[in-house]
C-alpha positions as CSV (number, residue, x, y, z in Angstrom):
1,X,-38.5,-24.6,-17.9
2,X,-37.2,-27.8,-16.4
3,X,-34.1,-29.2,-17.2
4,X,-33.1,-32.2,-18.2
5,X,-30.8,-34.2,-15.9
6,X,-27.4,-35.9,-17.7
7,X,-25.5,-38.7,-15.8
8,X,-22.0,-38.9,-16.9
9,X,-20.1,-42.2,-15.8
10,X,-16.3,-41.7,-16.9
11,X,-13.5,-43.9,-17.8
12,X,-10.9,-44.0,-19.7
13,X,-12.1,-45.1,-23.3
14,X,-15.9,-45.0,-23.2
15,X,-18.6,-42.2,-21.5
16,X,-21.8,-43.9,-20.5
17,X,-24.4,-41.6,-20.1
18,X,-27.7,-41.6,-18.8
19,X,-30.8,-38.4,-19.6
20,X,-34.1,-38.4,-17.4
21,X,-36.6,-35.4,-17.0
22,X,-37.0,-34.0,-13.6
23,X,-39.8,-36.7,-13.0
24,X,-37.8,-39.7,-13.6
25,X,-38.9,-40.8,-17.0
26,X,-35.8,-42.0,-18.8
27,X,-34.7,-39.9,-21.9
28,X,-32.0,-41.6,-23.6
29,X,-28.9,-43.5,-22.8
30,X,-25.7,-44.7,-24.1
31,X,-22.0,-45.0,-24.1
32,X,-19.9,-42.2,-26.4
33,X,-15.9,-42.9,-27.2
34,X,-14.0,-40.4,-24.7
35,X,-12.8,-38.2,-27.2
36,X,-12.7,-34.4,-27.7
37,X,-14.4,-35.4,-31.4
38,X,-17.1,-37.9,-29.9
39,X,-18.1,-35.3,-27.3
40,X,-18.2,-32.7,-29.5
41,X,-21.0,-34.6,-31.2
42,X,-23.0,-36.1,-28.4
43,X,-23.5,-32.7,-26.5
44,X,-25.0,-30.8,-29.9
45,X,-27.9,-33.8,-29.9
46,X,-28.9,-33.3,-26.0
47,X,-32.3,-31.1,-25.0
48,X,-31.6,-27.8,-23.5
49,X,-31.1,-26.7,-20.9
50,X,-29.2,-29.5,-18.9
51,X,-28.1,-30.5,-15.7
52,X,-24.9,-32.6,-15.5
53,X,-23.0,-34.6,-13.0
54,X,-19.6,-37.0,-13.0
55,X,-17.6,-38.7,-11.4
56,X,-14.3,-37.2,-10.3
57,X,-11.3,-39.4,-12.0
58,X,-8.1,-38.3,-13.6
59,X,-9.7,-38.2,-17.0
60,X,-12.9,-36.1,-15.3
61,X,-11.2,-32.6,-15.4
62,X,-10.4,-32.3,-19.5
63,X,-14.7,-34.0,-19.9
64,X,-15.9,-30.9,-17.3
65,X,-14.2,-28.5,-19.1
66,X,-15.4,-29.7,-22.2
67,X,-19.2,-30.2,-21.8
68,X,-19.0,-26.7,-19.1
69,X,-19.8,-24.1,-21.6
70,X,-22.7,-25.9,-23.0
71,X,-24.3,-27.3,-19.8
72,X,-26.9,-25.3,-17.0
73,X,-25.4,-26.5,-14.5
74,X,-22.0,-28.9,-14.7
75,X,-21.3,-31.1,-11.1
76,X,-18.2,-33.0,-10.6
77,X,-19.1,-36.0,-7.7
78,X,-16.9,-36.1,-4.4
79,X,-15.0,-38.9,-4.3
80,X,-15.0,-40.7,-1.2
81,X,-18.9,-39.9,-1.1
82,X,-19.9,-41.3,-4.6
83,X,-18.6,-44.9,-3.2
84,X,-22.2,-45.5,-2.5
85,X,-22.9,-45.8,-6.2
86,X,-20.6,-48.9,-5.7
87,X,-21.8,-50.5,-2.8
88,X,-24.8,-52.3,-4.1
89,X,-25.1,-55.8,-5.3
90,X,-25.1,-55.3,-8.6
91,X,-23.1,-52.7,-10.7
92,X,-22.7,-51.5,-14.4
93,X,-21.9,-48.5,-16.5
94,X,-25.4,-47.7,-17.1
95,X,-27.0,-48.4,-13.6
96,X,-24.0,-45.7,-12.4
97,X,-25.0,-43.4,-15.1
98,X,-28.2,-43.9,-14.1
99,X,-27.9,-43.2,-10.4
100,X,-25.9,-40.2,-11.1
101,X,-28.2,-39.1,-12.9
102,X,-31.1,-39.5,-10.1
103,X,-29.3,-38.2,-7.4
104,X,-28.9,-34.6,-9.4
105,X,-33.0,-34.6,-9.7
106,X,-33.7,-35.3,-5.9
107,X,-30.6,-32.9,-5.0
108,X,-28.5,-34.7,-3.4
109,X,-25.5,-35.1,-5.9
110,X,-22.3,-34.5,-3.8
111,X,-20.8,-32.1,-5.1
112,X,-17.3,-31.2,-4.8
113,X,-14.5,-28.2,-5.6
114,X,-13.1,-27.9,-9.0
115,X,-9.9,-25.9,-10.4
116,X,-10.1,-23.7,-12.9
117,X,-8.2,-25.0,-16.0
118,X,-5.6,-22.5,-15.5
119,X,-4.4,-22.9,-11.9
120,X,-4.7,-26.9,-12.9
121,X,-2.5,-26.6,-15.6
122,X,-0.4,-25.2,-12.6
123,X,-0.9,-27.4,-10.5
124,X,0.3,-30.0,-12.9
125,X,3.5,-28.2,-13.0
126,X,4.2,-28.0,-8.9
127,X,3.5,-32.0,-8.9
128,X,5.8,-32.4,-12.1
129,X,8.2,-31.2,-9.5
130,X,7.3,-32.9,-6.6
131,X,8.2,-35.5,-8.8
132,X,11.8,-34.2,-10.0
133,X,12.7,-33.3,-6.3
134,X,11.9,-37.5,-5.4
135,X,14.1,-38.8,-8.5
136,X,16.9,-36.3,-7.5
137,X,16.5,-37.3,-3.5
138,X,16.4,-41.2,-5.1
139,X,19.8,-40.7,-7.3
140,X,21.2,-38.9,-4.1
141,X,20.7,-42.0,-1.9
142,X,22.1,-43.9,-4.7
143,X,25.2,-42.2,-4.9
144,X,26.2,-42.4,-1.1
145,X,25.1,-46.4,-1.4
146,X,27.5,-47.2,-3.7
147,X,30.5,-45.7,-1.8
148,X,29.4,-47.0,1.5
149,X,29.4,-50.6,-0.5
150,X,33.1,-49.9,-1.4
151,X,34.1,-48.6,2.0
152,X,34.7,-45.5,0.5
153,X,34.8,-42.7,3.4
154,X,32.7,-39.6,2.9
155,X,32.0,-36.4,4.6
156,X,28.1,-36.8,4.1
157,X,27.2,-33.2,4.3
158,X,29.4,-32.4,1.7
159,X,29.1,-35.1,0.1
160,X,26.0,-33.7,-2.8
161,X,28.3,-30.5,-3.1
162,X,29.9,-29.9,-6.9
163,X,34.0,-29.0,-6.0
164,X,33.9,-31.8,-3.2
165,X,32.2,-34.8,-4.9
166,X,35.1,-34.0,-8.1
167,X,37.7,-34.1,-5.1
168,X,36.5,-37.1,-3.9
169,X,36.8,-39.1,-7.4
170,X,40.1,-38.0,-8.4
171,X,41.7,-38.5,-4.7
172,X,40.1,-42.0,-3.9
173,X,42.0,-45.1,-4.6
174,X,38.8,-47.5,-3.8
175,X,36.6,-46.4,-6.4
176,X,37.4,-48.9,-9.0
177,X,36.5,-48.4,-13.0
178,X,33.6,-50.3,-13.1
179,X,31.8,-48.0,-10.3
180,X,33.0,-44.6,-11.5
181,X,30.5,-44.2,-14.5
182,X,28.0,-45.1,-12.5
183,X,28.9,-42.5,-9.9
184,X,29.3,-40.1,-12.8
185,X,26.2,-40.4,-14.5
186,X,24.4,-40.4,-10.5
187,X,26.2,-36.8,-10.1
188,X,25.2,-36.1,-13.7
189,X,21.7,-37.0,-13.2
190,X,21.6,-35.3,-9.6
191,X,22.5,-31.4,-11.3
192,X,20.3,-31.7,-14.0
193,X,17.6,-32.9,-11.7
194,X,18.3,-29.7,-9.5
195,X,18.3,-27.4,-12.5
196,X,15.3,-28.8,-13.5
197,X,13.2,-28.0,-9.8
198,X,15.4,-24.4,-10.1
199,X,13.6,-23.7,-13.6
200,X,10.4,-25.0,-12.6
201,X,10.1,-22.7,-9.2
202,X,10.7,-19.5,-11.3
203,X,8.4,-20.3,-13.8
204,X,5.4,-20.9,-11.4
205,X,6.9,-17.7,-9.2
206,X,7.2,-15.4,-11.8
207,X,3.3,-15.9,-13.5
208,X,1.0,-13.6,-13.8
209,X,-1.8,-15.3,-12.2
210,X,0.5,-16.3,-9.0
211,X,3.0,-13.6,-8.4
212,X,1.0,-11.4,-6.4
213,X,-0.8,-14.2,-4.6
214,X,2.6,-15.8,-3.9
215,X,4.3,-12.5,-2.9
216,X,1.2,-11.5,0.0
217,X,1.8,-15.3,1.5
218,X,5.1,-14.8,1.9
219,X,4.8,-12.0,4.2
220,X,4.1,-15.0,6.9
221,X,7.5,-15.5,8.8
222,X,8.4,-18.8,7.8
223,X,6.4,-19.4,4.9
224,X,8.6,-19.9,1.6
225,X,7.9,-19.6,-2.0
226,X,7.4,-23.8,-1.8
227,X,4.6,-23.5,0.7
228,X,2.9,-20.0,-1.1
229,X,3.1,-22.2,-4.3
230,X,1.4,-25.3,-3.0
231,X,-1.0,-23.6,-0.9
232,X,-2.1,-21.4,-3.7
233,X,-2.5,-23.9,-6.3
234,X,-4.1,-26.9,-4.3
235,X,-6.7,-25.0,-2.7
236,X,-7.1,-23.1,-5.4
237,X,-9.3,-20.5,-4.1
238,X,-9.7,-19.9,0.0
239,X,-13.3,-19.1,-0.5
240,X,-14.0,-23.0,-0.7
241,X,-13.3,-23.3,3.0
242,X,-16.2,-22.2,5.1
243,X,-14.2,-22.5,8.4
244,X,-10.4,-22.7,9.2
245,X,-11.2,-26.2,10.5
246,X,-12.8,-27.3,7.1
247,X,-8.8,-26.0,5.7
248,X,-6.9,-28.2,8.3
249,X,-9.1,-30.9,7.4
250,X,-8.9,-30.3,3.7
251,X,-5.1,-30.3,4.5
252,X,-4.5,-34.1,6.4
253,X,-4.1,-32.0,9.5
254,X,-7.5,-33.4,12.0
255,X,-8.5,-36.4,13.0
256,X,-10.9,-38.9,12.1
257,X,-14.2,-39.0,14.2
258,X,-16.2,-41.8,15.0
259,X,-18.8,-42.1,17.0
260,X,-21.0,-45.6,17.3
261,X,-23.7,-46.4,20.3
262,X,-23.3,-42.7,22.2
263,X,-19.0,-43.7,22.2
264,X,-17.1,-41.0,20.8
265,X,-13.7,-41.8,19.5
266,X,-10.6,-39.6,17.9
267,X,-9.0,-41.9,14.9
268,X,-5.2,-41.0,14.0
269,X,-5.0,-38.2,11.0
270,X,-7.5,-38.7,8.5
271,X,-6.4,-40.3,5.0
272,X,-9.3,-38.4,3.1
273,X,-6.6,-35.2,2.9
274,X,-4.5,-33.4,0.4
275,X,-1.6,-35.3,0.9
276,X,0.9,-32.7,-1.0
277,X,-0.4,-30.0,1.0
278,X,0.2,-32.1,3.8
279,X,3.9,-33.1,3.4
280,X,4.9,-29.2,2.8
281,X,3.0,-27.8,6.0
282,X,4.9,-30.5,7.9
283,X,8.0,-30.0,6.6
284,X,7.4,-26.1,6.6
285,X,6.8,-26.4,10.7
286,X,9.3,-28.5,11.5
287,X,11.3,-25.3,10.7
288,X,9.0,-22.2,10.7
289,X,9.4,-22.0,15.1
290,X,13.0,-20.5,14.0
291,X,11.7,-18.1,11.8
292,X,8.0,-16.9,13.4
293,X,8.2,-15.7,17.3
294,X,4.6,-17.0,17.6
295,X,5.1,-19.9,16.2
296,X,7.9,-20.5,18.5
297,X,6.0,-19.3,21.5
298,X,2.9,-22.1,20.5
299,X,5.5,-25.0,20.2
300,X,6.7,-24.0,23.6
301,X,3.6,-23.8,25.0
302,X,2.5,-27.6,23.4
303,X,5.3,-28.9,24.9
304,X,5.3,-27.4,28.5
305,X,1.3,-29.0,28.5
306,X,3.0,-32.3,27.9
307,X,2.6,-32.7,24.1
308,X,5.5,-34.3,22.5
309,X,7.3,-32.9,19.1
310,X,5.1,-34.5,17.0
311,X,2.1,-33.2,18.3
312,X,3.4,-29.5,18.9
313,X,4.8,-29.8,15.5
314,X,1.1,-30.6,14.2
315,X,-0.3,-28.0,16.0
316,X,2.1,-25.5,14.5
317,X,0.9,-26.8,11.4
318,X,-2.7,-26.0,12.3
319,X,-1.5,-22.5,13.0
320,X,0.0,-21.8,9.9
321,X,-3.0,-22.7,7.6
322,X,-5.1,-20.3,9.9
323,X,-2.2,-18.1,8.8
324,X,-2.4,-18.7,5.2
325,X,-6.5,-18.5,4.8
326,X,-6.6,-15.5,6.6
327,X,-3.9,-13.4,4.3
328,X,-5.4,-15.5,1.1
329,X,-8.6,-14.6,1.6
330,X,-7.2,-10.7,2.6
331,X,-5.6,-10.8,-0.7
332,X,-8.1,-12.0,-3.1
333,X,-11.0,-10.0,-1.6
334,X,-8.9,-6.9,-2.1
335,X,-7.8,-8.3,-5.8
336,X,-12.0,-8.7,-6.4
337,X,-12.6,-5.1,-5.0
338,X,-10.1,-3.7,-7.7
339,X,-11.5,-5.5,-10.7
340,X,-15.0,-4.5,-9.8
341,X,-13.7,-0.6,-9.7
């Protein structure tokens, strides 16, 4: 039996939607309120079986989880791909809905990876603290302003420490009264942002669904519970990546390509990435030639062939996601083989 095909186009209030057969003829089509209730309702009145496709926004991922269970097939669209839908003259709800819709009949829908609700709901919680860690480096800055504005001198490594920042207050004669609730409540805000990020890490380290995983990446000189954590829950599963060069590129870590005319051309890093991957495996190898002897030894060897530390730095990074898909991949095809048995 052929399906029908469904053509979702999401925003934040309304769902348009669009229904054709598999030979074009148009079904129905509409706009629904984007709520769990309004959903509900619409997907009970559609002919089975179906064929669904949306576009990828933040509202997409609590729609595709809604409308999964009843649907064939459900699609989410690749974003920097479903920009064509965009790019003609004219442009509406329905004529997107309507597109969407054609391009999953003729095949061509671009498709793209999607989490599983429960490593999302992770997720949410390693970019909650991506966010804690950038208020507490924010309130940090904040602090050291305000006493370099006073002349105040500071040791600044020890500055951020408990004991010495209390020693600093009561011994200082410059700090006058108007300035010393506002270094307070910067101190105060600083160790309840660190407790915060503390409590966060061990929650994410210590579930079910990541311990393991987290505990086999770590076996990787250099790699830290940080990197595990953000590797494990924005990739979500290795067996997305055909290739290790599909991961670097996933990761922000290749360059762009064009070619035009028979000229080939390499573009500075791509900005279709995973920029919080990104930021970790940079920071990470900045650091990891201390901790992993091959790692050292590839550094080295970028920078005796003339690279300079940016570039060897990069290409450590490049090392350490082939690192990290190799034991991933190790790890959950061993974790498959023991659920099958």
């Amino acid at each position: 039996m052929q399906p029908y095909f469904v053509g979702l186009d999401v925003h934040k209030q309304v769902i348009a939607y669009c229904v054709k057969q598999g030979d074009g003829q148009l079904v129905s089509e509409g706009k629904i309120k984007a709520t769990r209730a309004a959903l509900a309702e619409w997907v009970g009145s559609l002919p089975r079986p179906w064929v669904g496709g949306m576009e990828a926004t933040m509202f997409s991922h609590w729609i595709y989880a809604a409308l999964q269970p009843h649907a064939a097939e459900l699609f989410m669209g690749h974003a920097a791909r479903m920009k064509a839908i965009s790019a003609g003259k004219k442009k509406s709800d329905k004529l997107d809905s309507r597109t969407i819709a054609d391009l999953l009949r003729c095949n061509v829908f671009p498709k793209c990876f999607v989490i599983s609700p429960e490593l999302g709901r992770l997720r949410q919680q390693l970019r909650f603290r991506h966010l804690v860690v950038k208020q507490q480096v924010a309130f940090m800055n904040k602090t050291a302003g305000l006493l370099m504005e006073t002349g105040v001198e500071y040791e600044r490594r020890r500055l951020h420490g408990k004991q010495y920042f209390s020693e600093l207050m009561a011994t200082t004669h410059w700090v006058n009264q108007e300035l010393k609730p506002l270094l307070k409540f910067s101190r105060q805000q600083i160790e309840s942002l660190a407790g915060m990020d503390k409590r966060l890490i061990r929650m994410l380290e210590k579930h079910p669904q990541l311990k393991a995983r987290v505990a086999a990446l770590r076996t990787i000189d250099g790699v830290g519970p940080i990197l595990a954590l953000s590797w494990a829950l924005e990739t979500g599963t290795p067996d997305r990546f055909p290739s290790i060069k599909d991961a670097q590129s996933y990761c922000g870590l290749t360059s762009a390509f064009w070619e035009s005319a028979g000229q080939q051309k390499r573009r500075p890093l791509s900005k279709q990435r995973n920029k919080h991957l990104q930021t970790v495996l940079i920071e990470v190898a900045n650091l990891a030639p201390m901790y992993n002897e091959k790692l050292k030894a590839l550094y080295q060897k970028e920078k005796a062939a003339g690279a300079d530390s940016n570039q060897a730095t990069l290409e450590v990074a490049r090392k350490l996601v082939a690192y990290l898909l190799a034991v991933d991949r190790a790890f959950c095809k061993s974790a498959q083989s023991k659920r099958a048995a």
